[in-house]
C-alpha positions as CSV (number, residue, x, y, z in Angstrom):
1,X,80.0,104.2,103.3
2,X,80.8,100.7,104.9
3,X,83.4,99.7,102.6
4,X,84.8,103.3,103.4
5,X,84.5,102.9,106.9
6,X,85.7,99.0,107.2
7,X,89.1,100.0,105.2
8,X,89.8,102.6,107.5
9,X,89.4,100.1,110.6
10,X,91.4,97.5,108.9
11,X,93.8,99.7,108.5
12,X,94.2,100.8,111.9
13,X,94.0,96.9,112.6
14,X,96.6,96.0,110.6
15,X,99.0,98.8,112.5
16,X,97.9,97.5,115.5
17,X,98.5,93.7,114.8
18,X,102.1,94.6,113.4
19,X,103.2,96.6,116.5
20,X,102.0,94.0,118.5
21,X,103.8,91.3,116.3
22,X,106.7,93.4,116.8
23,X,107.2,93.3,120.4
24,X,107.6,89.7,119.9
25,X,110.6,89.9,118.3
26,X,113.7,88.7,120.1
27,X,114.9,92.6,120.2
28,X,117.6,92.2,123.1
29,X,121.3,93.0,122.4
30,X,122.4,90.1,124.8
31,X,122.2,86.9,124.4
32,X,120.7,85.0,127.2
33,X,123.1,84.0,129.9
34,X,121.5,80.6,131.4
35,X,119.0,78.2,129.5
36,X,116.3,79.4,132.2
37,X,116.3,82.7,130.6
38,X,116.2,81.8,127.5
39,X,113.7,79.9,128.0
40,X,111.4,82.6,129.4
41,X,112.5,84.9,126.8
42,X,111.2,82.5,124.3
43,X,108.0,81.8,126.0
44,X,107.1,85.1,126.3
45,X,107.5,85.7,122.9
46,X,105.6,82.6,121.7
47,X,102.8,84.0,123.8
48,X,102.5,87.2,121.6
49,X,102.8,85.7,118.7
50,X,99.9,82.8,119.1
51,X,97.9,86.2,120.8
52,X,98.7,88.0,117.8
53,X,97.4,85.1,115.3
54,X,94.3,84.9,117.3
55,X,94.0,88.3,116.7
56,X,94.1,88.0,113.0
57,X,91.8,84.6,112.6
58,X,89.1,87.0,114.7
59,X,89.8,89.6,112.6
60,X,89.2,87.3,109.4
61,X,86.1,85.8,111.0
62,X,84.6,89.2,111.5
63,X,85.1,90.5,108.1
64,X,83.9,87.0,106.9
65,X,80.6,87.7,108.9
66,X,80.2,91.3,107.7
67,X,80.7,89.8,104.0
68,X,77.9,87.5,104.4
69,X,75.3,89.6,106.2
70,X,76.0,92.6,103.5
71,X,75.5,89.8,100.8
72,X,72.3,88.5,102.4
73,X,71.0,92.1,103.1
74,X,71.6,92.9,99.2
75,X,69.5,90.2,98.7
76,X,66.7,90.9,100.6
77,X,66.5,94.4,98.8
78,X,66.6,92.8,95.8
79,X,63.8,90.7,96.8
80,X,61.9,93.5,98.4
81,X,62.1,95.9,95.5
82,X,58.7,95.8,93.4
83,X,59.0,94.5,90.0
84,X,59.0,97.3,87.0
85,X,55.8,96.8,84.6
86,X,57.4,95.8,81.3
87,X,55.5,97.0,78.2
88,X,52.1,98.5,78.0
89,X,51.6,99.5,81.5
90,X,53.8,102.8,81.3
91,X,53.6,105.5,79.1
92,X,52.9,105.3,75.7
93,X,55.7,105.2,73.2
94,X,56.5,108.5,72.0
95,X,56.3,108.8,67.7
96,X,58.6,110.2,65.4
97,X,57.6,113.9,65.7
């Protein structure tokens, strides 16, 4: 159920970090007319793209620490589950009838 659930949030992640990458493209049909605004155009845009790479080394960090805790809590079951008598403690073997 939390594989199911963690795909559909990383899918609505991924939307969300490609719409935001978007809007920092350069989508204006003029071109700037003094370097001051170009400047500030490119600025602006620089800013959403570093925001938007934070976004996605958070993003990996998270699913990093959800991969390690679901590992270490499969191990713990494992650990935790009692052993399974082997030979002679069960039932006896069934003969040939």
């Amino acid at each position: 159920m939390l594989a199911k659930t963690l795909a559909v949030v990383r899918t609505l992640f991924l939307v969300f970090l490609i719409g935001y990458t978007v809007r920092a493209l350069p989508l204006w049909r003029e071109v700037a007319k003094t370097f001051d605004e170009q400047y500030a155009r490119c600025a602006e845009n620089l800013a959403f793209s570093s925001r938007a790479a934070w976004f996605g080394i958070a993003w990996i960090a998270f699913e990093t620490f959800l991969g390690w805790w679901g590992v270490t809590r499969a191990g713990q079951r494992k650990l935790a589950a009692p052993a399974t008598p082997r030979g002679g403690a069960g039932e006896p073997p069934h003969g040939p009838r």
